[in-house]
Residue, then its C-alpha position, 0 to 999 in steps of 0.5 A: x465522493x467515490x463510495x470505499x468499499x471498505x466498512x467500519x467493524x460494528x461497534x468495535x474499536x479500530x486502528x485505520x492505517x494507510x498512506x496520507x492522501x488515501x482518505x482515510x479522514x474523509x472516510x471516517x467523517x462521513x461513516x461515522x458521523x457526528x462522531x468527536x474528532x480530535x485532529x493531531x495535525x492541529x497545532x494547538x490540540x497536538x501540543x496539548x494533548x502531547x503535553x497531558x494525555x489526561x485531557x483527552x476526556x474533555x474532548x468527548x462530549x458524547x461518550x455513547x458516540x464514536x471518537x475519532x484521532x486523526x494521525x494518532x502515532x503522532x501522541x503514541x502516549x493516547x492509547x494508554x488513556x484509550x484503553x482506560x476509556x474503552x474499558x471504563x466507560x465502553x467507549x467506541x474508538x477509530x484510530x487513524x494513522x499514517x506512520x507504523x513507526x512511533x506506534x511500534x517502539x517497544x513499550x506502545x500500548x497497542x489495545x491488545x485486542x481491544x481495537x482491530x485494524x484496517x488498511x486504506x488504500x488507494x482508489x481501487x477500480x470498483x469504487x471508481x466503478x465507470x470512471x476507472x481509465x486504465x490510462x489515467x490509473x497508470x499515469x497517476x495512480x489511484x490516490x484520490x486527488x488524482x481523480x478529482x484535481x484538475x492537475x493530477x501531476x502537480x498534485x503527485x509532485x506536491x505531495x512527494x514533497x510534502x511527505x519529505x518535509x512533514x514526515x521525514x524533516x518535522x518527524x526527525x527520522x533522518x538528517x540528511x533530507x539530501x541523502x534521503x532524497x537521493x535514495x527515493x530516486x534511487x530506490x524508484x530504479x528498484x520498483x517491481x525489481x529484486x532488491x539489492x540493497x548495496x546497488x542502490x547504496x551506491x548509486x545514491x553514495x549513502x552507507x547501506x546500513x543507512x539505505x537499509x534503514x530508509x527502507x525500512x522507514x519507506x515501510x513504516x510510513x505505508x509508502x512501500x511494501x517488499x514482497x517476500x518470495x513464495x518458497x513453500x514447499x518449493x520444488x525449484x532452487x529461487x532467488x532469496x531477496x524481496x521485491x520493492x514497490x512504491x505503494x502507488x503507481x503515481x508516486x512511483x512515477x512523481x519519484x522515478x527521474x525522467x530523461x533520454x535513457x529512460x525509456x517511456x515503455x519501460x516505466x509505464x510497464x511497471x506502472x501498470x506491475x504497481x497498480x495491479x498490486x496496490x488493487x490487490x492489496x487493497x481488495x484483500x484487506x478490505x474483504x478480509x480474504x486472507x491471503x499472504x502476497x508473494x512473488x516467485x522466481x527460480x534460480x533459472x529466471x522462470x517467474x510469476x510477478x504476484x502469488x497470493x495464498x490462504x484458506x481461499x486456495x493459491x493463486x498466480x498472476x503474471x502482468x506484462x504491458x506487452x501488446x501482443x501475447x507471446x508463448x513465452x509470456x507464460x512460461x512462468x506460469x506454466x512452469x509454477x504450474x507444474x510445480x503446483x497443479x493446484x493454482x488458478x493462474x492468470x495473465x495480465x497484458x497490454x492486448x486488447x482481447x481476453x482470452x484461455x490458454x490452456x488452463x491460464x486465464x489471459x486477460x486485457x487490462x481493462x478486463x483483468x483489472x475489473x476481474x481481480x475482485x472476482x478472481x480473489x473472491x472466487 
């Protein structure tokens, strides 16, 4: 088992919320062991407990001790009766869950305060520290079967449909798993792009109000993230749509359809757009770095793939697969450095050798992967 650079608050009660297949169970059994772990993909214990929330007293045998509920959203009913526990009797909580959806209805007992959260994300480069290959990230993601399963690609289409039969059809979030399904293949022509929602209606033949709503159930499963523009105090007229992204480059790729028209370059390059956010994101919640992610792009096509801003300072980031540096690669960041002087802007690419240009920090992927940690840190 790769060691996650994520960690448990001291004894306070959490929310752990990331994608199936990131390892958030295998994470919260060997942090916390011996803790009571009570399973709502079970059958058996899901259909008890959904029927009496009551009884979730009778599965903890150590109140001193942690307890962890495995998919939680799937009994939103419980957290009622957590709270009652970690009021009454101090007791220690990890709530894991895959879906936002269920635990956002209006009325859901969320803590208020009693449980912080945390995000599980796919593998980042440090936890795979020297078994991190840039082309095998890029290929297949950073899940972690896609690292320790011999067949890595069947793993990511199995687990593309597993999601659309156990989260989708079981949870009755759509019906019309045909439709639904369209709309993924549709919707993976969008990553690392500008979304325009009414484009992909029409190329999956689905209402936009529909294709609107499976966005935002793409979002409540942690399966994908819009990126807002960065507009503050801007100084340039920008374009007003988010991007899309799959939250992993693999899945992305296990999604997007593959034919004659599409070209292996282009596909790979936003694999490697993907992969460099899902580390970006994953570093920033798991160090608490605070940073808000963003992208900008003027009206007159300058563009910086990824903005993050904090207390930490603001920071700009290009990424292109292009093997060769061109001078026009950096226009984007030259441009949003004019208009903040005060960023720290870098550059990703597809070049071997890592160098400065100017005052833009360029690096090889190898390199600049490895340096992102440092770089948020700094």
């Amino acid at each position: 088992m790769y060691p996650r650079i994520l960690t448990p608050p001291p004894d306070k009660s959490f929310f752990l919320f990331g994608p199936r297949g990131t390892g958030k169970t295998a994470w919260v059994k060997a942090t916390l062991p011996g803790a009571a772990y009570i399973d709502l993909l079970e059958a058996e214990t899901h259909a008890r407990l959904l029927a009496d929330p009551g009884r979730l007293d009778s599965y903890v045998t150590d109140p001193a001790g942690w307890v962890v509920i495995d998919e939680v959203q799937r009994v939103p009913a419980l957290l009622d009766e957590v709270h009652r526990l970690i009021e009454a009797k101090r007791m220690r909580f990890a709530l894991t869950g895959s879906s936002a959806r269920k635990l956002r209805q209006k009325g859901t007992n969320l803590l208020a305060g009693r449980a912080l959260t945390r995000f599980m994300h796919p593998f980042t480069a440090s936890e795979l520290a020297d078994d991190f290959r840039t082309e095998h990230a890029i290929a297949f993601g950073c899940l972690p079967p896609a690292w320790v399963e011999a067949d890595a690609r069947g793993f990511l289409a199995s687990y593309v449909t597993t999601y659309l039969r156990e989260e989708i059809q079981q949870e009755g979030l759509t019906r019309n798993l045909g439709a639904f399904t369209r709309f993924l293949e549709a919707a993976s022509c969008s990553q690392a792009a500008v979304l325009n929602v009414a484009e992909v209606a029409r190329e999956c033949a689905v209402d936009r109000k529909v294709v609107a709503n499976y966005f935002t159930i793409l979002e409540d499963l942690l399966l994908a993230v819009r990126l807002p523009v960065f507009k503050r105090r801007a100084q340039r007229a920008l374009v007003t749509h988010p991007k899309f992204f799959f939250f992993d480059a693999g899945v992305y790729r296990a999604i997007r359809p593959r034919g004659p028209l599409d070209s292996p370059d282009e596909t790979g390059g936003l694999a490697l757009e993907t992969l460099v956010l899902q580390q970006l994101r994953a570093l920033n919640d798991a160090f608490d770095l605070g940073y808000s992610l963003s992208y900008w792009r003027t009206q007159a096509g300058n563009e910086v793939d990824f903005v993050l801003y904090g207390e930490r300072g603001l920071l700009a980031l290009e990424v292109t697969a292009s093997r060769s540096l061109r001078s026009r690669d950096l226009a984007g960041l030259r441009a949003f450095g004019e208009d903040y002087p005060m960023a720290r802007r870098a550059m990703i690419y597809g070049g071997s050798r890592s160098l400065r240009e100017g005052s833009i920090d360029v690096w090889s992927i190898d390199d600049g992967v490895r340096n992102l940690r440092e770089w948020l840190q700094g």
